[in-house]
N, C-alpha and C positions, 0 to 999 in steps of 0.2 A: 504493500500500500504506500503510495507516495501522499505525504501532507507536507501544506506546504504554512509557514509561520512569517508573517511580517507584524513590523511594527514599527512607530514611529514615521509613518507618511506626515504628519505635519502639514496639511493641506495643500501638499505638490503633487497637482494631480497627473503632470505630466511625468513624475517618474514612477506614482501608481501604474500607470496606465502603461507605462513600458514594464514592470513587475509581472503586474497581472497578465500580459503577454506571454511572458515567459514561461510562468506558474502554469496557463494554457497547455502551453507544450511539452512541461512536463507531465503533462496528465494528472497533475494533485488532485486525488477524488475527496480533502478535504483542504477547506481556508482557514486559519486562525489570524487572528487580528489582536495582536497584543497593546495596544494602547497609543494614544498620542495620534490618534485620525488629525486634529485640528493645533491650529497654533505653528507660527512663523510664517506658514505659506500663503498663496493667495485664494488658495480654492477648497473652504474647507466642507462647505454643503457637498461641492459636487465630490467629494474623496467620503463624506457620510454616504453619499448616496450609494455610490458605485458599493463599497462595502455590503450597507444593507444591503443590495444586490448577490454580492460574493461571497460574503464569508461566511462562515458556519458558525464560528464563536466572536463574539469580539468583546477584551475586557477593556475595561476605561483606564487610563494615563491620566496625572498630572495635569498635562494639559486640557485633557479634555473635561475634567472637573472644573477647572480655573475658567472656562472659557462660560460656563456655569454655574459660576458662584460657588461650587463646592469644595473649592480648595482657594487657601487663602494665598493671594501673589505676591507678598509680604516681600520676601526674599526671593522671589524672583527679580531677574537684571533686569536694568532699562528697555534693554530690547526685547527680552521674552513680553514685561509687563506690557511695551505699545501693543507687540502682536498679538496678546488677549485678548487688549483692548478693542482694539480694530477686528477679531473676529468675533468677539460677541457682538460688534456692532452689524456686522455683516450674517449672522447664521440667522435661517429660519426657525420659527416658532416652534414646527415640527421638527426638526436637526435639536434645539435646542431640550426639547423634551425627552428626545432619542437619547442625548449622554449622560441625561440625570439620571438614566434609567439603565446606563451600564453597571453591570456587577466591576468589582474590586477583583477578583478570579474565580477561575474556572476549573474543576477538575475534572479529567478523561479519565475514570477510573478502570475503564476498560483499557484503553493504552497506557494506561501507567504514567499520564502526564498534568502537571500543572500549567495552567499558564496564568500568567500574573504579572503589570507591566514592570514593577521597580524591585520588590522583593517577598520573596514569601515569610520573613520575620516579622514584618507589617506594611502591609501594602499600603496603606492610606499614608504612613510617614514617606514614600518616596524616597527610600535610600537606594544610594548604589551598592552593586555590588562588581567591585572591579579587581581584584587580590584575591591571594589564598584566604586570607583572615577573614573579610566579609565572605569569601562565599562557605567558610567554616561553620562561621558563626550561622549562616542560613539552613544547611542541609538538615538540622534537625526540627526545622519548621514545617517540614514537607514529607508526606512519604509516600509518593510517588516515586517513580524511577526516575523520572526525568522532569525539571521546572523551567518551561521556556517564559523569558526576560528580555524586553528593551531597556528601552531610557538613557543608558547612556551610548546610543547612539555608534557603538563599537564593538564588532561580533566578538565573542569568544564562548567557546566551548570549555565548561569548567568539570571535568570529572574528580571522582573521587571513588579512590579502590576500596578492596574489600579493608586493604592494612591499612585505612585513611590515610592516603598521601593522595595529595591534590594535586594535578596535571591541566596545564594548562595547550588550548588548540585553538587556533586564530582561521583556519580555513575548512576544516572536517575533521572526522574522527566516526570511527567504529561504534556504536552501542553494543557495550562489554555485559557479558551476563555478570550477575554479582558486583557491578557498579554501580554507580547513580553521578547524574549528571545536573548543571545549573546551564544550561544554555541562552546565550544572549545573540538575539538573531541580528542586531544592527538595526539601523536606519534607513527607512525606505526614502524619506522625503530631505532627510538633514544627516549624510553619514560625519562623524567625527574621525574617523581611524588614518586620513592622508591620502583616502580614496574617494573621491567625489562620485562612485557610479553607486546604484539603490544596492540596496542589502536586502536580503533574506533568505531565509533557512528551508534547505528541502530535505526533511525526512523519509529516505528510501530503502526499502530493504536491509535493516538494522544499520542502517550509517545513517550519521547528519551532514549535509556539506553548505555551506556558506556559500553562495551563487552573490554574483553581480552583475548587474545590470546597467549599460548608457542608458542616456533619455536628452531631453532637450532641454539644458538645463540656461539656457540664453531665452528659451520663450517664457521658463518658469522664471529668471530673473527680472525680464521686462513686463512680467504682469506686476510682480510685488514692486518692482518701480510706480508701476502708474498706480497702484492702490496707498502708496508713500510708507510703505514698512522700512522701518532703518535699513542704512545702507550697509553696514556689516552682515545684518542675517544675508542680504543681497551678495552682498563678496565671498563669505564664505563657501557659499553653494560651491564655486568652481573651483576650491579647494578643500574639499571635503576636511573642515575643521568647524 
């Protein structure tokens, strides 16, 4: 069974829409959606929309609470806080209903999977986890075999053996019997890791692999032009940081 896990589109609908291409051709006869639909991009109804259409799960992100009043942007940066701003000013009534009404996570207890956008020790606080130590301190929050993770925007695969030693994998890896994994599928719409092409994860016959994707990231930079979203989130797109 191929399924396929994105997260973090941030309302770039044009590198959804070169993903979901892709995802296409792998034949994924399942979608997960792990968090962060809306926020930085310029099209965040039409990346709700196309989901509702696609996916099969989808848990809510940060963003997509904040864009909803249900996360405080307190300590959000200048530029995260305009882009809330501007897409709550922009999401329809209906869109807006839709992510108050996303769960926190999701369990596949038939696949042995969580999904959950920041962490399974508490979802609603929004931690990362980027280290052995965070993803230590999480594996016994879950007990599923595997916890797939966005948010911070940069894939890794975090296993951990039967002896608990932690192994870290940036591009694929195996599903080991008697392991359990934190897997962090990336950034569809805003990759951080030095690679500006969309991220996501395809789980295929006991492997996970880290796929990337082009897209047009000059059309997605000149819409958030004319919609006036800072120009950093702007710059960075074409350096994936």
């Amino acid at each position: 069974m191929n399924l396929a896990f994105i997260s973090d589109v941030h309302g770039n609908i044009e590198a959804l829409g070169s993903v979901m291409e892709e995802i296409r051709k792998d034949k994924a006869e399942k979608i997960f959606s792990i968090g962060d639909i809306v926020g930085y991009g310029p099209n965040p109804n039409e990346c709700i929309n196309a989901l509702k259409d696609d996916a099969d799960i989808i848990v809510a992100g940060n963003h997509d609470y904040a864009a909803v009043g249900m996360t405080d942007i307190t300590d959000f940066n200048d530029y995260a806080k305009a882009a809330i701003q501007w897409t709550e000013s922009v999401l329809s009534e209906e869109n807006k209903a839709f992510l108050k009404e996303l769960p926190l996570s999701s369990s596949i207890k038939k696949s042995g999977m969580l999904l959950v956008h920041a962490s399974p020790k508490d979802p609603l606080e929004w931690e990362y986890v980027t280290n052995a130590g965070e993803a230590d301190a999480n594996f016994s929050f879950f007990s599923e075999k595997a916890c797939f993770i966005g948010h911070t925007h940069t894939p890794a695969i975090i296993e951990l053996s039967p002896e608990g030693k932690i192994n870290f994998f940036r591009n694929g890896s195996e599903i080991k019997d008697g392991h359990r994994y934190i897997i962090d599928v990336g950034s569809v719409g805003q990759p951080r890791d030095g690679n500006p092409e969309a991220a996501y994860a395809l789980y295929s016959g006991g492997a996970v692999e880290i796929k990337r994707v082009p897209y047009d990231i000059l059309l997605t930079q000149k819409k958030m032009r004319e919609a006036g979203l800072p120009s950093y989130l702007i710059e960075r797109l074409s350096e994936g940081r």
